[in-house]
C-alpha positions, -999 to +999 in steps of 0.1 A: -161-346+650-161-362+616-143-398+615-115-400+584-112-435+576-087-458+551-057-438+566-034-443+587-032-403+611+002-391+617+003-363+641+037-348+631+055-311+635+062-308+599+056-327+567+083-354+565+109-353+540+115-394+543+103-424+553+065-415+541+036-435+541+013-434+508-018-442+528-011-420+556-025-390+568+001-363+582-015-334+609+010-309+609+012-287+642+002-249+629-001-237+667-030-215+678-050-246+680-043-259+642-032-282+621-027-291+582-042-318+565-023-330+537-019-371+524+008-380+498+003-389+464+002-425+452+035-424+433+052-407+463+059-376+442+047-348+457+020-338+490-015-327+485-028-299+513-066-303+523-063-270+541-057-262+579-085-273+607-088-266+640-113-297+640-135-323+618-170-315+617-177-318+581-157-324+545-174-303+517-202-302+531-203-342+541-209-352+578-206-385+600-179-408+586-166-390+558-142-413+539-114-395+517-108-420+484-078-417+468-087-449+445-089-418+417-121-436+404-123-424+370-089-397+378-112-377+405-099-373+438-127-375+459-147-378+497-176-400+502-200-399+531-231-407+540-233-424+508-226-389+491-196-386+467-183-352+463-151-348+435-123-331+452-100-305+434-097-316+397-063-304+395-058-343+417-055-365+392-037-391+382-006-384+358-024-406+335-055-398+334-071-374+305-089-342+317-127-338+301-125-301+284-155-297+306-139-296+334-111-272+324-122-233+328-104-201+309-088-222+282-073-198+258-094-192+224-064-176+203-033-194+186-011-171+211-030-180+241-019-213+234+015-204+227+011-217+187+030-198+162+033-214+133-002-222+125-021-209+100-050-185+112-088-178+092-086-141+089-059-119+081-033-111+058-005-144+065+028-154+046+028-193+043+064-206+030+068-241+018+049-265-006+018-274+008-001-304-007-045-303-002-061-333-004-098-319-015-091-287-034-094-255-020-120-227-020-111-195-036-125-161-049-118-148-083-086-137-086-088-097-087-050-087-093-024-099-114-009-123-083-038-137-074-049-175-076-077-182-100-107-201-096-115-229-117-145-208-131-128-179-135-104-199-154-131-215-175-149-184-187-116-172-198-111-203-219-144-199-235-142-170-242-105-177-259-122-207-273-144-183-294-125-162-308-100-188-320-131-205-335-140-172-354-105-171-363-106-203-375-140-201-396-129-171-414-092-185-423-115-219-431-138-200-450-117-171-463-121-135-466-141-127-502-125-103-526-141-071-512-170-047-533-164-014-533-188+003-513-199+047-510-205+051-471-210+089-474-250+087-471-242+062-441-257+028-457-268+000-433-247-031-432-255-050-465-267-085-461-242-102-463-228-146-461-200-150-435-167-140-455-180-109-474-161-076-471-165-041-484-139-023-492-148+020-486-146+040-515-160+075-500-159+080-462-191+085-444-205+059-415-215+019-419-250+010-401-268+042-405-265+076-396-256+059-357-232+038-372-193+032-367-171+060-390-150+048-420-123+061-441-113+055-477-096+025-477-108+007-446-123-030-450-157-039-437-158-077-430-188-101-422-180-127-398-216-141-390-242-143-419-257-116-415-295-099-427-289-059-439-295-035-411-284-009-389-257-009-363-277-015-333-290-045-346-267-065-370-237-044-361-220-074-341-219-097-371-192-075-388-153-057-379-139-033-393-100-034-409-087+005-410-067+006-445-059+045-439-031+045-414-010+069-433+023+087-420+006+112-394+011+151-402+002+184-389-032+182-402-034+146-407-046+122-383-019+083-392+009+065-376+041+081-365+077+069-360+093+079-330+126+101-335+162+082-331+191+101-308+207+115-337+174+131-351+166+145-321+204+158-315+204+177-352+170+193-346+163+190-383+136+162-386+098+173-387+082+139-396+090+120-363+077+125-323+106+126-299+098+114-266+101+131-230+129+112-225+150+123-258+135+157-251+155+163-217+187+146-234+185+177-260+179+203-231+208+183-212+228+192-240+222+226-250+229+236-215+262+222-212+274+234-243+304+260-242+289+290-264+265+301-238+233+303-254+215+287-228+200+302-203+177+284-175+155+302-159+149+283-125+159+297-093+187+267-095+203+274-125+242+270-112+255+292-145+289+300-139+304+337-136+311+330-176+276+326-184+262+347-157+279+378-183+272+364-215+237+363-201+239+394-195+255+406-231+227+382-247+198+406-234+217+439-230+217+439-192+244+462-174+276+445-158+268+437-125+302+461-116+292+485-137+255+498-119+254+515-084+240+492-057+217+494-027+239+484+001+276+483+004+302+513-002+310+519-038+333+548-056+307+566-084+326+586-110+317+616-134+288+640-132+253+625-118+221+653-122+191+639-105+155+648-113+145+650-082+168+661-050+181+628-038+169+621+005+203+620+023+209+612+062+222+643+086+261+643+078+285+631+103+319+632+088+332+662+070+329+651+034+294+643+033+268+657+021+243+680+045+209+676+039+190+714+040+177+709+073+209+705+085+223+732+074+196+757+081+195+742+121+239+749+118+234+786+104+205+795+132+230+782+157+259+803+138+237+834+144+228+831+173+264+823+187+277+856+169+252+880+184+259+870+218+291+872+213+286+904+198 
């Protein structure tokens, strides 16, 4: 058997409850031959079981004098034996003692396995309340919708590019737009050369830059804002803009600017120079159905029209009363003299005012016949 050393051996019939010794070792009876091993923890507060013998030959593995140290060198409980230390349980440890992460197995890898839930996670979609303060700037893609954070370059390439055209603005107020020359685009002339500030006002529509060139109308202003060589669109097109000057009152035929209809134009129905809206549209219809003379007449499934309207519907296209035309189903009184093309199908009587078919009657005189002769 194997000799347990530094400890005090209590044989006992149950753990104690009182009265315990720190440095003993208790041997519980377990019958059948066996016993439990269990020593008490330094601080008194609570047993620790080294299983159930039936004898001491060897501790994990250790044989001879095996010594059981409950020092917790460096928060191990351990054995030692033939000058072999082998670390007990790590669970054994001193209360204040930290565990290496080596020696801990299964550790969660989530936020929820740690029971952590208000952290902020790297992936997914996440609602973060609060003002939060970063001490380094953070990392961000170009905003893509109209919520989104921007990124410094994003932001940056915007301002440049806001930077230039209030430069352009600025050189061409600076500089000032020239009293423009008349100029014939209906061969399609290239741009003329021309010093930042020229403009060219069209006499005769046609295109500016060649026969690939940007359309003009009588009236509209061509104006160079980059000193510019003559040429065709392609090439110096960028160094001038077009002003349109035709933006007339929009007709039937001509293409211009149009003034949307007020309430009152649209309710009087006499305007023809404005465009009434969808909105003012369905006002109007709203209107003209709910109107007491009864001229209008949906035609949807859902109209609702009242018995009123349902006849002056009728009157209005020269349809029948609905109590004046005969029916398919139902029982219904017809009065004066009806002549039918054809001889109208009708069912075998069964009361004595209808009408019998011919079948009927011929099958009714055979059986008359008949009944007379052998009566006969």
């Amino acid at each position: 058997m194997a000799t347990i050393n530094n400890f005090t051996v209590y044989s006992v019939a149950a753990l104690p409850t009182t009265g315990i010794d720190v440095n003993g070792m208790y041997l519980a009876d377990r019958g059948a031959g066996k016993f439990s091993v269990s020593i008490r923890k330094l601080d008194n507060s609570d047993w620790v079981h080294l299983g159930i013998l039936n004898g001491v030959d060897t501790v994990n593995g250790l044989t001879g004098a095996v010594q059981v140290n409950l020092s917790f060198t460096n928060g191990v409980l351990s054995i030692t034996g033939g000058g072999v230390t082998v670390d007990l349980d790590a669970r054994y440890t001193r209360i204040t003692d930290a565990i290496p992460w080596s020696r801990i197995s299964g550790a969660p890898t989530t936020r929820a396995g740690y029971g952590i839930t208000d952290a902020v996670g790297n992936t997914g979609n996440e609602t973060i309340a609060g003002t939060k303060t970063f001490s380094s700037s953070p990392v961000i893609p170009d905003g893509t919708a109209a919520n989104h954070a921007a990124s410094k370059g994003q932001m940056d390439t915007a301002d440049a590019s806001l930077q230039a055209q209030i430069n352009d603005l600025a050189s061409t107020v600076a500089e000032g737009i020239r009293t423009p020359t008349d100029i014939d685009c209906s061969a399609n002339p290239n741009y003329p050369a021309s010093t930042k500030g020229d403009s060219y006002k069209v006499t005769v529509a046609g295109k500016i830059g060649g026969a690939s060139g940007k359309p003009v109308s009588v009236g509209d202003l061509i104006v160079c804002k980059t000193t510019s060589a003559a040429g065709i669109e392609a090439v110096v097109g960028a160094n001038f803009y077009i002003v349109e000057g035709n933006l007339d009152q929009a007709t039937e035929t001509v293409a211009g600017v149009a003034k949307i209809a007020t309430d009152t134009q649209t309710a009087s129905g006499n305007d023809d120079s404005t465009i009434i809206t969808p909105r003012k549209l369905q006002q109007k219809i709203n209107a003209e159905r709910t109107t007491s003379d009864g001229k209008y007449v949906r035609v949807d499934a859902a109209q609702g029209l009242s018995n009123e309207q349902k006849v002056q519907a009728r009157t209005n296209t020269g349809a029948a009363d609905d109590a004046s035309v005969v029916h398919k189903t139902g029982n219904e009184t017809v009065a004066g003299i009806k002549t039918f093309s054809s001889s109208p199908v009708i069912p075998d009587p069964t009361a004595d005012t209808h009408a019998a078919n011919r079948q009927w009657t011929n099958t009714a005189i055979e059986a008359g016949k008949t009944k007379f002769v052998r009566d006969w």
